[in-house]
Backbone of each chain as ProteinMPNN parsed JSONL, in Angstrom:
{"seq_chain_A": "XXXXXXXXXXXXXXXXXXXXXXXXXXXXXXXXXXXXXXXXXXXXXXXXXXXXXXXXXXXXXXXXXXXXXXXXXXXXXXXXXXXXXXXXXXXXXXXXXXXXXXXXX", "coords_chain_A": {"N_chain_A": [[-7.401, -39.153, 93.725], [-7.466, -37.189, 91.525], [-6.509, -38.74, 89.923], [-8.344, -41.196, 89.504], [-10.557, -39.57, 88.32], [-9.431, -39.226, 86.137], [-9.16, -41.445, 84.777], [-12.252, -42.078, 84.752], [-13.076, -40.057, 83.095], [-11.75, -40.963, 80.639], [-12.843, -44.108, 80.296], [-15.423, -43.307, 80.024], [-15.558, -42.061, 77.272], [-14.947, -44.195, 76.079], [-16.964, -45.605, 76.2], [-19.077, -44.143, 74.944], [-18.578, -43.846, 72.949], [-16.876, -41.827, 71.122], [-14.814, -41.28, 69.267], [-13.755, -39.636, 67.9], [-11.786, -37.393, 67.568], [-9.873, -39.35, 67.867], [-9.212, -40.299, 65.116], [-6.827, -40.566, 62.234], [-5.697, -38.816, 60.003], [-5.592, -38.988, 56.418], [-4.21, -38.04, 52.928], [-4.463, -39.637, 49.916], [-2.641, -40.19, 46.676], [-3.647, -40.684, 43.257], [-3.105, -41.259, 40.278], [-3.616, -41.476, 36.427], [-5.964, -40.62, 35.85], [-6.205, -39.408, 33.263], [-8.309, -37.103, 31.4], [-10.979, -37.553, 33.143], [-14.021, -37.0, 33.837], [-16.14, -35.099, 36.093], [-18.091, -36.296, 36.478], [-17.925, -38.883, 36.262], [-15.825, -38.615, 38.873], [-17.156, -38.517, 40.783], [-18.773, -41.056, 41.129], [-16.891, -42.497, 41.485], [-16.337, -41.874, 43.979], [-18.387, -42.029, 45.795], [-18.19, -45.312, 45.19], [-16.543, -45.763, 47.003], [-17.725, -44.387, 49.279], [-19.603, -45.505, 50.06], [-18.939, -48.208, 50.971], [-16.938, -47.281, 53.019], [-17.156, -47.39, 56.127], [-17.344, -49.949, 57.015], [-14.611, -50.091, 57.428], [-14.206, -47.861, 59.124], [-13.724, -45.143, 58.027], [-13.71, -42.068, 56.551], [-14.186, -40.99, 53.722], [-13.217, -37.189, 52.74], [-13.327, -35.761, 50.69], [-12.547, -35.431, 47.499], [-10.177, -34.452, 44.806], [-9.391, -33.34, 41.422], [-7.16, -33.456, 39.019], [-7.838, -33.139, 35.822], [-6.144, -33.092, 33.17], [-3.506, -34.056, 33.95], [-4.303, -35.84, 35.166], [-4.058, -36.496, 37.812], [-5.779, -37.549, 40.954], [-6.564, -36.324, 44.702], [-7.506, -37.593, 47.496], [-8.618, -36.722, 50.844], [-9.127, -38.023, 53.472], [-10.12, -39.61, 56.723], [-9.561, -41.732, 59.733], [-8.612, -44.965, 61.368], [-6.303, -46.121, 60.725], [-3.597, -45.753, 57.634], [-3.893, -48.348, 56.472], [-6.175, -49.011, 56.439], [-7.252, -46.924, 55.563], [-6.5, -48.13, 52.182], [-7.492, -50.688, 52.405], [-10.825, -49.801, 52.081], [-10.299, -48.299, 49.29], [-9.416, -50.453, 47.417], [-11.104, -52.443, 47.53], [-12.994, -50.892, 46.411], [-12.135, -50.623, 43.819], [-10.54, -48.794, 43.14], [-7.697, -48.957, 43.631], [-4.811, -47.742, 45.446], [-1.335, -47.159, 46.435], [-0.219, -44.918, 47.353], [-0.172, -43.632, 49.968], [-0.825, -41.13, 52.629], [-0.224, -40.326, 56.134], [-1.095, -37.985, 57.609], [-0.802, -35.946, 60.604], [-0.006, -33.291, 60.912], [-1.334, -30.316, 60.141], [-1.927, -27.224, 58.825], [-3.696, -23.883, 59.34]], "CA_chain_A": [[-8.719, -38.571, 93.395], [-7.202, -37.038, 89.909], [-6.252, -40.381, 88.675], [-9.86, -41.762, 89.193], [-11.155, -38.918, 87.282], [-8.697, -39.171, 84.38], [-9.839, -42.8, 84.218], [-13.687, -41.963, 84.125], [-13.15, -39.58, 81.556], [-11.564, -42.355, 79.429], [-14.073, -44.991, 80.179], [-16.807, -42.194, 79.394], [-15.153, -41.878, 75.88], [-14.864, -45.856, 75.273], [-18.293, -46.229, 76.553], [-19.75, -43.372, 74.415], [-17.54, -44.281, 71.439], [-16.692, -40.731, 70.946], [-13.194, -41.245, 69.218], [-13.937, -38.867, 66.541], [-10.695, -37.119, 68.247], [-8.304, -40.55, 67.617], [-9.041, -41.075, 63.62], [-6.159, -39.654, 62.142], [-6.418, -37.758, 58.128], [-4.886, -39.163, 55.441], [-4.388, -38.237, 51.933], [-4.034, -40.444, 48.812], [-3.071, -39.86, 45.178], [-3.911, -41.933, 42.19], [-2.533, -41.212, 39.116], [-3.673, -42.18, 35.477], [-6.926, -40.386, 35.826], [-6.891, -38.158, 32.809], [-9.539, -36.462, 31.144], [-11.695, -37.979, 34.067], [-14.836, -35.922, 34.058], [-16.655, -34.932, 37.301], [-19.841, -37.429, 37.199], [-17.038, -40.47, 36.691], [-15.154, -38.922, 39.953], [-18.668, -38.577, 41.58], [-19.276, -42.361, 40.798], [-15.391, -43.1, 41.851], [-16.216, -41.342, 45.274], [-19.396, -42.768, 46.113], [-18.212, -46.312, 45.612], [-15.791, -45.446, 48.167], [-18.817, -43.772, 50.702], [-21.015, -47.058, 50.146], [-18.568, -49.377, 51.701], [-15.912, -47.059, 53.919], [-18.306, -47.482, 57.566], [-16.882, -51.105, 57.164], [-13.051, -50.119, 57.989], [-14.134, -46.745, 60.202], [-12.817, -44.886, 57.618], [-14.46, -41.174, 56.037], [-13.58, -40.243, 52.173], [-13.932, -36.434, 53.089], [-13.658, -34.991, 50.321], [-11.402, -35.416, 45.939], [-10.013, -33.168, 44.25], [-8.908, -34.144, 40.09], [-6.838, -32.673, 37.709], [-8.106, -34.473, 34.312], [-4.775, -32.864, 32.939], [-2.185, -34.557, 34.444], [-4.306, -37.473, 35.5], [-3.912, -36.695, 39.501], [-6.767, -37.57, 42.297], [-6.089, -36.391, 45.527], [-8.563, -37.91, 48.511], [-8.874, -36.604, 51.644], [-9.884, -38.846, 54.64], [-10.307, -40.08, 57.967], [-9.898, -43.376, 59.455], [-8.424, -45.732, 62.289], [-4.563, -46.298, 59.678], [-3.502, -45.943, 56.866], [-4.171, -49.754, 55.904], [-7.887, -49.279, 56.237], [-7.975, -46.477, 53.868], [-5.891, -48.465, 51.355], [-8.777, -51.374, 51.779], [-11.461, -48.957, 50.597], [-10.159, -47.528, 48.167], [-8.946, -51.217, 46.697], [-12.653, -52.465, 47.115], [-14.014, -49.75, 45.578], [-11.621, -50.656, 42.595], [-9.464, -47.968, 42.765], [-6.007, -49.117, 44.982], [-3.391, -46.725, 45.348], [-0.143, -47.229, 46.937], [0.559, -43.397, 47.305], [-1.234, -42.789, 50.977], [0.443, -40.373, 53.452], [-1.022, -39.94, 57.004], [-0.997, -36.492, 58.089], [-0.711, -35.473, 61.708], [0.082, -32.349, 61.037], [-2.119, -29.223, 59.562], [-2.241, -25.742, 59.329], [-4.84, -22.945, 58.462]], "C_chain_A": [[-8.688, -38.039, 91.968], [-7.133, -38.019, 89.331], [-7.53, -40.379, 88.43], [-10.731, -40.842, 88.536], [-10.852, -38.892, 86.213], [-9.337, -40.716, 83.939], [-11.289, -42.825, 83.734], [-13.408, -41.497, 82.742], [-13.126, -40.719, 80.191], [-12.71, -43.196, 79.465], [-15.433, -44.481, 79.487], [-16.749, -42.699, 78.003], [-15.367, -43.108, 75.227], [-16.27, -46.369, 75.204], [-19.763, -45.593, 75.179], [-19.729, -43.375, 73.227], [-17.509, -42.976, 70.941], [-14.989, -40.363, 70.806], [-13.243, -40.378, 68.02], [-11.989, -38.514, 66.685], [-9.435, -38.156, 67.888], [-8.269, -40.685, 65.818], [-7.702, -40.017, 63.029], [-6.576, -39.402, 60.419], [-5.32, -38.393, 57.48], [-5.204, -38.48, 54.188], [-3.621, -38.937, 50.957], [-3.588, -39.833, 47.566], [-3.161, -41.059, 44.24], [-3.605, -41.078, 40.591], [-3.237, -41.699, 37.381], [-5.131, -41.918, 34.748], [-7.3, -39.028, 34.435], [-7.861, -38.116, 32.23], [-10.778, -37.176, 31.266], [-13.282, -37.095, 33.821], [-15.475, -36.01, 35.775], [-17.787, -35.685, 37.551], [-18.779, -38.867, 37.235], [-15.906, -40.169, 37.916], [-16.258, -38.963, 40.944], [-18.759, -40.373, 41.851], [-17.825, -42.96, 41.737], [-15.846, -42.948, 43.609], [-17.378, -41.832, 45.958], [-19.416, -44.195, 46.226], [-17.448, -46.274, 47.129], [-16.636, -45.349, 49.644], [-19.254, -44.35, 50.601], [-20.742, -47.921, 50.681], [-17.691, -48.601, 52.87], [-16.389, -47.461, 55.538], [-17.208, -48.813, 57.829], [-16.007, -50.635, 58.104], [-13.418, -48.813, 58.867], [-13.74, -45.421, 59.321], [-14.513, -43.852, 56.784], [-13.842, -40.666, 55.177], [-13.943, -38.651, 52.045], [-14.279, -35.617, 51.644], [-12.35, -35.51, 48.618], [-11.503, -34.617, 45.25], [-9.454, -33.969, 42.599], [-8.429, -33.053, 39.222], [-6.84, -33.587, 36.53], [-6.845, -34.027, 33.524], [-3.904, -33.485, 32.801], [-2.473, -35.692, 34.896], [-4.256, -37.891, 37.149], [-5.27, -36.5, 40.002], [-6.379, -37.075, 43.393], [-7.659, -36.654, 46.062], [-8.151, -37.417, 49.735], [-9.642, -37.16, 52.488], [-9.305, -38.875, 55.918], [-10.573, -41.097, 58.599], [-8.858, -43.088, 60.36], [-6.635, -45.608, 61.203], [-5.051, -46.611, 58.186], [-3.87, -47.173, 55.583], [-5.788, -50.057, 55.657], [-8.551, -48.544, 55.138], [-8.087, -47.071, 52.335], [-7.123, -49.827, 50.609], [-9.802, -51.281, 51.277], [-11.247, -49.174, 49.683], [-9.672, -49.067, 46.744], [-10.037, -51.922, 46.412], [-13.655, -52.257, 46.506], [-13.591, -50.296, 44.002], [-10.863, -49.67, 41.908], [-8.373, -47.867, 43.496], [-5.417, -48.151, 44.341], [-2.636, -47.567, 46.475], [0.402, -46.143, 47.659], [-0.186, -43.017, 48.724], [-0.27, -42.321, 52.047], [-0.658, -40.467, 54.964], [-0.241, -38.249, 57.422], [-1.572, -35.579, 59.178], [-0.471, -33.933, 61.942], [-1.002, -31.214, 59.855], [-2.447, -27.988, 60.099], [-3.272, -24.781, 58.848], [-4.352, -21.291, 58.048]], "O_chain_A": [[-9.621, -38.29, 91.205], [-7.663, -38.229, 88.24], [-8.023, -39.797, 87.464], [-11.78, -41.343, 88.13], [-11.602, -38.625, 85.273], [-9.896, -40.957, 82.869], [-11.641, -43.363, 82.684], [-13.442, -42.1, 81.67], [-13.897, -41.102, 79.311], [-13.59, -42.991, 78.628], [-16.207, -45.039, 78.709], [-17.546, -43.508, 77.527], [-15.844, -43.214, 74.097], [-16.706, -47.244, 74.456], [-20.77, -46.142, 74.731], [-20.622, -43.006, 72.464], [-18.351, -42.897, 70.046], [-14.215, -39.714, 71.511], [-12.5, -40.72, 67.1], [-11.116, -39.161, 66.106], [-8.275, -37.798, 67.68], [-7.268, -41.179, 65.298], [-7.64, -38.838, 63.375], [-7.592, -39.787, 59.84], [-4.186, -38.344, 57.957], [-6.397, -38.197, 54.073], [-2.39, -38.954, 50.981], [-4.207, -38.803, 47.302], [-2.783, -42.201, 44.501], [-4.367, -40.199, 40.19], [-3.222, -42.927, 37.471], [-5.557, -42.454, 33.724], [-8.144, -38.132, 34.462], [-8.587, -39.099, 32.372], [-11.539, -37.475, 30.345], [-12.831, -36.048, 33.358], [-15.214, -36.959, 36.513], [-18.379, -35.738, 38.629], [-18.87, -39.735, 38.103], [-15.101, -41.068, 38.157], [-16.051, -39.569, 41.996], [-18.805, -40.744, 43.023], [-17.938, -43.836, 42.594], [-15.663, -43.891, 44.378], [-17.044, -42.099, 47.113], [-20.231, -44.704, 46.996], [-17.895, -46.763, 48.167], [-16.398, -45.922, 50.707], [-20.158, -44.058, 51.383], [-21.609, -48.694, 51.088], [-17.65, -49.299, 53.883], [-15.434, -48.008, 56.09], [-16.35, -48.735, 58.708], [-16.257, -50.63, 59.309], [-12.464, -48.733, 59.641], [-13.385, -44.494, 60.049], [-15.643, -44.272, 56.535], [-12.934, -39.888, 55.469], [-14.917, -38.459, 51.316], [-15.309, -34.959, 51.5], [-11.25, -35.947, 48.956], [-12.525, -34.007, 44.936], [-9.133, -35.156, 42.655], [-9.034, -32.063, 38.811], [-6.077, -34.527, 36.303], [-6.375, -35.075, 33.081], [-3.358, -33.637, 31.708], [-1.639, -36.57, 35.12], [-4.352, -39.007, 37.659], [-5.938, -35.527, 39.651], [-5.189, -37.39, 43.349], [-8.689, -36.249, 45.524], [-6.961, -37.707, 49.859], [-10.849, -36.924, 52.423], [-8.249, -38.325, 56.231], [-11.647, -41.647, 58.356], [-8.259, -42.024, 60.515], [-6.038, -44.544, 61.367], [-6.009, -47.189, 57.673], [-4.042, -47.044, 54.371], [-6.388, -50.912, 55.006], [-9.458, -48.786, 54.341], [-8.98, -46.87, 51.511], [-7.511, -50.051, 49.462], [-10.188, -52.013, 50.366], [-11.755, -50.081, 49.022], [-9.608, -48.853, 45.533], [-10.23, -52.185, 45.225], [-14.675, -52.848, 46.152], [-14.433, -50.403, 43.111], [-10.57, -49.566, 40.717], [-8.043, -46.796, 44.005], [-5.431, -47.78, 43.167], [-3.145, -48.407, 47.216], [1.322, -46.279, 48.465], [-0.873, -41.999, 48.638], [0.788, -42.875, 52.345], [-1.856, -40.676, 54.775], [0.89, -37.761, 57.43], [-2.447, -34.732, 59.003], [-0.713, -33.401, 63.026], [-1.266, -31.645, 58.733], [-2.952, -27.643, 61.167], [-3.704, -25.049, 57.726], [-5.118, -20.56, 57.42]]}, "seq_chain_B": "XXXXXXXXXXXXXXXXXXXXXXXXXXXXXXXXXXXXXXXXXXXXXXXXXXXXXXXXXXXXXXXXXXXXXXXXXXXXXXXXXXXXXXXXXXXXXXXXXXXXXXXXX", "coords_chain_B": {"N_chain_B": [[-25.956, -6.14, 19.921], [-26.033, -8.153, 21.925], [-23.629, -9.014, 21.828], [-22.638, -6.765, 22.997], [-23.817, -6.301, 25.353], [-22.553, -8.409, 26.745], [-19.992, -7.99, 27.025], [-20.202, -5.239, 28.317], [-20.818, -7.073, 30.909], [-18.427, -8.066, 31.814], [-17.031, -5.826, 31.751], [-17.805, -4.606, 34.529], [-17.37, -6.963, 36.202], [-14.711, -6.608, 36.265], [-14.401, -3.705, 36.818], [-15.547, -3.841, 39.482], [-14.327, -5.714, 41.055], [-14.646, -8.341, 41.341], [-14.078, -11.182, 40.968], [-14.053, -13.414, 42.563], [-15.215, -15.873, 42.025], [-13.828, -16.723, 39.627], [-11.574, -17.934, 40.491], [-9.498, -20.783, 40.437], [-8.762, -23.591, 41.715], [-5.678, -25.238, 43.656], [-3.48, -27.667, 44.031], [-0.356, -27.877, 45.408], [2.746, -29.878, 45.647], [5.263, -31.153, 47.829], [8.618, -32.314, 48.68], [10.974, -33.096, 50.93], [9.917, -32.485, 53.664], [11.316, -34.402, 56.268], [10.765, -35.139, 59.364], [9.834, -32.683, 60.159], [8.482, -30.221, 62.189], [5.121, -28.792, 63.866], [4.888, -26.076, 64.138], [7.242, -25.411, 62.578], [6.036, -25.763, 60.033], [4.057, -24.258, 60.143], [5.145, -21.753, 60.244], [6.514, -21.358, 57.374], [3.898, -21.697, 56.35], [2.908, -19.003, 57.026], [4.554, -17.017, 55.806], [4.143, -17.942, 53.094], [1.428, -16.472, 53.703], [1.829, -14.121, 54.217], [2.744, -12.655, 51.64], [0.978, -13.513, 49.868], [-0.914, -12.008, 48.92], [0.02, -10.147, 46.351], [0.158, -11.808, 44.684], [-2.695, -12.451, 44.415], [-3.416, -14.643, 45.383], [-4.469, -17.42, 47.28], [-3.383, -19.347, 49.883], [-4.995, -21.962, 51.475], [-4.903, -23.783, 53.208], [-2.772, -26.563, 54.597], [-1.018, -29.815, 54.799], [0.901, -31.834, 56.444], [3.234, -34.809, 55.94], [5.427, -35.642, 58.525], [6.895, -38.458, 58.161], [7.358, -39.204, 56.032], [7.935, -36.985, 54.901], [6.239, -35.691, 53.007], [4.328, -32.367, 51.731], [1.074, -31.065, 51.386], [-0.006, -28.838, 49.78], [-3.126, -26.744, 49.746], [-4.595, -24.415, 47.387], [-6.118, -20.88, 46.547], [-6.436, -19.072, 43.75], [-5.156, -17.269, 40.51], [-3.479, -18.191, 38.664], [-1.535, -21.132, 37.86], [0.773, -20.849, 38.282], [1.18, -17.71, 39.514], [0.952, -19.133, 41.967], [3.303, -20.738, 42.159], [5.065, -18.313, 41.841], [4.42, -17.25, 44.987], [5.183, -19.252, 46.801], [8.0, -19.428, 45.438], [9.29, -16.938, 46.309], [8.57, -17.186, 48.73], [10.449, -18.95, 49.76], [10.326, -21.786, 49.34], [10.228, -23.709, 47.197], [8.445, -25.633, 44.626], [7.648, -27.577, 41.699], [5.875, -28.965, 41.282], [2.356, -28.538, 40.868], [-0.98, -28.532, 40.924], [-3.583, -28.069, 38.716], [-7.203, -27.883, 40.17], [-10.038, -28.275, 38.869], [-12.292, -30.108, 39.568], [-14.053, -31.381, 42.179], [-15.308, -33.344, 44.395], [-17.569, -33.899, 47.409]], "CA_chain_B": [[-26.407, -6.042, 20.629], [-26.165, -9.252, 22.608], [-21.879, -9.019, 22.192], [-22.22, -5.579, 23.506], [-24.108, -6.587, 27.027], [-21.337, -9.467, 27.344], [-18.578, -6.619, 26.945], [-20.813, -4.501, 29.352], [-20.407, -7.348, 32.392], [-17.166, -8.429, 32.539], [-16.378, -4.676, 32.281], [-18.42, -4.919, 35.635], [-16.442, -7.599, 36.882], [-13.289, -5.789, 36.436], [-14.221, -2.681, 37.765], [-16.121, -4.338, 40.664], [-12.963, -6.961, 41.433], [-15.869, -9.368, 42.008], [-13.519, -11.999, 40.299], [-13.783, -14.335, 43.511], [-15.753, -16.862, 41.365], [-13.089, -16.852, 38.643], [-10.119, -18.153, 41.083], [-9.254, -22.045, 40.506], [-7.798, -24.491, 43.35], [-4.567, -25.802, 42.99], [-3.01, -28.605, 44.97], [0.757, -28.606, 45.461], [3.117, -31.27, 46.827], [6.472, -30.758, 48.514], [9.169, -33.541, 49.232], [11.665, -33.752, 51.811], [9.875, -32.146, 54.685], [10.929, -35.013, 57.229], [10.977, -34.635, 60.78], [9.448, -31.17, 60.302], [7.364, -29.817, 63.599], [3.87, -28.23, 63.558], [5.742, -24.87, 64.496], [8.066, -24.756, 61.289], [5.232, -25.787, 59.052], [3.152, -22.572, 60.722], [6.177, -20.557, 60.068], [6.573, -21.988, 55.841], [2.812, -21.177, 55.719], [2.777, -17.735, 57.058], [5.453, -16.861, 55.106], [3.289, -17.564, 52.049], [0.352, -15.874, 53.712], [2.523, -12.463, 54.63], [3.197, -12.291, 50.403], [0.245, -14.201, 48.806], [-1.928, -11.026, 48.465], [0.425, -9.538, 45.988], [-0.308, -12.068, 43.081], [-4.152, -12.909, 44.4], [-3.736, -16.773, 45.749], [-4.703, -17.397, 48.991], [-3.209, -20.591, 50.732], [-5.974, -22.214, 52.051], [-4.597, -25.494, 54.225], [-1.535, -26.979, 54.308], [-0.621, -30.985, 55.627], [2.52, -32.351, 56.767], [3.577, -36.223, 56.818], [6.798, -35.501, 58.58], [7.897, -39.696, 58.099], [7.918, -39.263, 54.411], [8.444, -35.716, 54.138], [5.643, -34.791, 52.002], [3.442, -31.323, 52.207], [0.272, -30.996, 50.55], [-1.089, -27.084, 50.297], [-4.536, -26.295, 48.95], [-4.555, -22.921, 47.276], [-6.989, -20.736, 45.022], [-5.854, -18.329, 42.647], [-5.498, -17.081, 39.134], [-2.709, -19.195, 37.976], [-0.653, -22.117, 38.535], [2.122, -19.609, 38.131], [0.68, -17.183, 40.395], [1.004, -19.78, 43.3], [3.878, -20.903, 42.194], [5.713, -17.62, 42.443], [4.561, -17.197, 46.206], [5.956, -20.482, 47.095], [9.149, -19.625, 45.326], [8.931, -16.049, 46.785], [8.583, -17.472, 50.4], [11.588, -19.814, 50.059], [10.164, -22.887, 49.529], [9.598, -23.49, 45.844], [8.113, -26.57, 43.7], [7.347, -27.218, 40.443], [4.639, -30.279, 41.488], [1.388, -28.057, 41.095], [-2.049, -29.641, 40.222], [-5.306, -27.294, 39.106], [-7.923, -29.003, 40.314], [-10.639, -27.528, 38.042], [-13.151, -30.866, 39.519], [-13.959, -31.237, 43.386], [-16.591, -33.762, 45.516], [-17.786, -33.946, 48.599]], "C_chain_B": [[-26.216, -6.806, 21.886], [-24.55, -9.308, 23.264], [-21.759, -7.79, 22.971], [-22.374, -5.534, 25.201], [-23.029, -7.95, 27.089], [-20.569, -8.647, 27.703], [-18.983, -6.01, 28.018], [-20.247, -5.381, 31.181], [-18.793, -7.857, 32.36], [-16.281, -6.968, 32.432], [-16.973, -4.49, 33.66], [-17.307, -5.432, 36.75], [-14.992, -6.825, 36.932], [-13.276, -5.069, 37.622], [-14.773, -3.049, 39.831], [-15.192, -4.982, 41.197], [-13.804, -7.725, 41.897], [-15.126, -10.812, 40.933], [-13.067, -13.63, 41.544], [-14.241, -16.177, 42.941], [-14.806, -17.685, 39.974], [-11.563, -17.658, 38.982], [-10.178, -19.726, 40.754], [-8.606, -22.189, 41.793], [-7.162, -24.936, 42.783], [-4.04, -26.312, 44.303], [-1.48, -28.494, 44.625], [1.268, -29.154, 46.257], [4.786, -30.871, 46.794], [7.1, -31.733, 49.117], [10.444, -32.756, 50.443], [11.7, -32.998, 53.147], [10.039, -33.08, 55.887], [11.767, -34.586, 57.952], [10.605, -33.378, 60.608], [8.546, -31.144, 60.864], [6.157, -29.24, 62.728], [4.526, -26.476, 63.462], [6.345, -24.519, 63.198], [7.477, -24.972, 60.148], [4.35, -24.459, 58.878], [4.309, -21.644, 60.081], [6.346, -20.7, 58.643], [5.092, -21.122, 55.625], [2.732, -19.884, 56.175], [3.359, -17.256, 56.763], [4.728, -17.053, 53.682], [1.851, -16.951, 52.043], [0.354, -14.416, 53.372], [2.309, -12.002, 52.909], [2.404, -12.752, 49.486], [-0.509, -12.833, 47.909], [-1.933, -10.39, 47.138], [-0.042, -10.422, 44.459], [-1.859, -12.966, 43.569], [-3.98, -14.284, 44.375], [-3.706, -16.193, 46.937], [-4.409, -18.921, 49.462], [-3.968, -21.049, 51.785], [-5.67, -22.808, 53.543], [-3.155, -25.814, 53.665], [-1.407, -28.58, 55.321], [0.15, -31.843, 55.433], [1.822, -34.276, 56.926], [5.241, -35.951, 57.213], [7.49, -36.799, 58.255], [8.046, -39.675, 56.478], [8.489, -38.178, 53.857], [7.808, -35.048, 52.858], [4.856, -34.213, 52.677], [2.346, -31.41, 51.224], [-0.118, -29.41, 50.772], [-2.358, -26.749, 49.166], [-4.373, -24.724, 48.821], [-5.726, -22.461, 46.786], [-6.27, -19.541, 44.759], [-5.838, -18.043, 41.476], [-5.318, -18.034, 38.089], [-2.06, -20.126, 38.646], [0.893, -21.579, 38.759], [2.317, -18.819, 38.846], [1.053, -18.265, 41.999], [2.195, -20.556, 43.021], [5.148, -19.756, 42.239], [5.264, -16.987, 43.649], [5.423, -18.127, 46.722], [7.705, -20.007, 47.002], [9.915, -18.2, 45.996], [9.624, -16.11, 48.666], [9.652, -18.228, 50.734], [11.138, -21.582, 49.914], [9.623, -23.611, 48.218], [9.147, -25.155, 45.54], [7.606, -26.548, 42.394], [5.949, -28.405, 40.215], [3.316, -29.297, 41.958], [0.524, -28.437, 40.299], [-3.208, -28.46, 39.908], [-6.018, -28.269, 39.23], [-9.48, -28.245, 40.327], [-12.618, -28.968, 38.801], [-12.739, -31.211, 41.054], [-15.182, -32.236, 43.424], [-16.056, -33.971, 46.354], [-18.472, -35.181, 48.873]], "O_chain_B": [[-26.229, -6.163, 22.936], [-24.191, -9.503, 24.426], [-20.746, -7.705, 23.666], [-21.613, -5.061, 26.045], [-23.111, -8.303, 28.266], [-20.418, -8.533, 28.919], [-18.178, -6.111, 28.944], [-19.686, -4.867, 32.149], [-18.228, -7.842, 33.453], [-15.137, -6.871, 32.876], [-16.056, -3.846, 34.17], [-16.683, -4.858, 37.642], [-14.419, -6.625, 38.003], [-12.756, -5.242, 38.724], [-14.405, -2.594, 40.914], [-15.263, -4.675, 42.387], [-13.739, -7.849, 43.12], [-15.91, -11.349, 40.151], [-12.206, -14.501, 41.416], [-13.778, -17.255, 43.312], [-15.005, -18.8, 39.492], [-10.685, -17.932, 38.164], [-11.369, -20.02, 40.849], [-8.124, -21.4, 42.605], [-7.384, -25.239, 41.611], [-4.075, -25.71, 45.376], [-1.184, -28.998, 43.542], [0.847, -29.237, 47.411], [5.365, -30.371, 45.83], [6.516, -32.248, 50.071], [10.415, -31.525, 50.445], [12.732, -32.767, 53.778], [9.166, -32.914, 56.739], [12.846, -34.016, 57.793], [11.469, -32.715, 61.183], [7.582, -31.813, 60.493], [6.067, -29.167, 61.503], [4.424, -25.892, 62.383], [6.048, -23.444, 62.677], [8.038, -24.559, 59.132], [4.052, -23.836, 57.859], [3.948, -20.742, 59.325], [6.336, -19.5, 58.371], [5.039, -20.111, 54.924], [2.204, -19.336, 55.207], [3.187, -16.22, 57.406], [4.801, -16.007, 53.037], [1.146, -16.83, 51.041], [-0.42, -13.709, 52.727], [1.685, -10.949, 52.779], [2.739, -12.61, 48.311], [-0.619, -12.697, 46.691], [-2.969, -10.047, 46.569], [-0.454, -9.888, 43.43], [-2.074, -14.069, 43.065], [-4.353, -15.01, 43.454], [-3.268, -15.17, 47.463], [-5.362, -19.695, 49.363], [-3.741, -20.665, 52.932], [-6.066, -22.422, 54.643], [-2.601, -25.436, 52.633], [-1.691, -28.496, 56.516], [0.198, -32.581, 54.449], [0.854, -34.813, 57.465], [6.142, -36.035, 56.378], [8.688, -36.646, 58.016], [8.983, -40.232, 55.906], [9.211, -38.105, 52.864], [8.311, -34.297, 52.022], [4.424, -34.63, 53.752], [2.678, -31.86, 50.128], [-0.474, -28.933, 51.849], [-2.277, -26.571, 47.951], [-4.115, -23.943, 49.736], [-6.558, -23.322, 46.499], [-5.513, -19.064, 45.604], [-6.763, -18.668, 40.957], [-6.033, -18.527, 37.216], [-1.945, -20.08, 39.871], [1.851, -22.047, 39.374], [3.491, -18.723, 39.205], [1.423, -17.699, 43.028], [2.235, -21.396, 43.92], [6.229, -20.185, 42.642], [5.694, -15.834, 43.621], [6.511, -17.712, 47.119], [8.514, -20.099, 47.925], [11.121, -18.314, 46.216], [10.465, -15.555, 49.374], [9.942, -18.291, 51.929], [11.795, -22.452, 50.487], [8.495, -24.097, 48.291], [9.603, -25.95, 46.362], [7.127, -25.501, 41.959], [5.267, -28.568, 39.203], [3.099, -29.173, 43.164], [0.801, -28.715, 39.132], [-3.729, -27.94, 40.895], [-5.821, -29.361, 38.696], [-10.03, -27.774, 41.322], [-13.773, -28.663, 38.504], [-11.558, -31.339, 41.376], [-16.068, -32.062, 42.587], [-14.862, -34.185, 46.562], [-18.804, -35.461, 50.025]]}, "name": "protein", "num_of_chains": 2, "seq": "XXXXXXXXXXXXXXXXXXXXXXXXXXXXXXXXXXXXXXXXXXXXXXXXXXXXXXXXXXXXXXXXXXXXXXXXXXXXXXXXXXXXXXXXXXXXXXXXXXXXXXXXXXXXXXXXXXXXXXXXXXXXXXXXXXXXXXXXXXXXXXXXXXXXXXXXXXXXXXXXXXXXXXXXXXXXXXXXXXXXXXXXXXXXXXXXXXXXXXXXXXXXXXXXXX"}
């Protein structure tokens, strides 16, 4: 009688498509970006949010030091390999992507 | 006249400590956390929470890839110096710190 409820549940979830819960978070860096300004990482980050839907995949949020030339992205997505197709689409591949299962506040 | 009301608010700001607007974010990155739990990452970051107060950074977030062994921690603060002596403070030092003076969403 527990089983067959643990199974609805699931089916519920597959049926409802309510996997928010399974995407796991990655972040990227990209390198080479200096004295970037903030409307050309705007433009960088938006090609990104115009196609990501494709791969499942949510660019949440970049951070830039025009300095040193570092991006970091923050996302969400099905693996690592889907972010990587973004972000190579968009016209900005990296190599550098971590997944990150773990986080604290 | 004009230099004198400038002089006037950021004597304001002082005395007020209304300097919350003045803090930068700073991204650093941390290698050879692998195989490190959720538990001893909690314990690393509250360890720079217990001692941040003292030079005004506040460690926002923090996220583990334990298979590569890198940490990412979002801070804000005065300096890159400032959050780099908590870190080194708490036992866990780096010298890989990013301001990240340019942010989207």
């Amino acid at each position: 009688m527990k089983r067959k409820a643990l199974c609805g549940e699931a089916e519920l979830t597959r049926i409802t498509g309510q996997e928010e819960s399974e995407m796991a978070k990655f972040m990227d860096v990209h390198s080479g970006f200096v004295g970037v300004s903030e409307s050309q990482l705007r433009d960088a980050h938006e090609q990104d949010l115009a196609i990501e839907a494709a791969e499942g995949v949510h660019f949440e949020r970049a951070w830039l030091d025009p300095d040193s030339g570092k991006v970091f992205c923050l996302s969400s997505g099905p693996s690592k390999e889907a972010v990587q197709r973004v972000h190579r689409k968009a016209g900005h591949p990296t190599d550098e992507i971590y997944e990150l299962p773990i986080e604290v506040v």
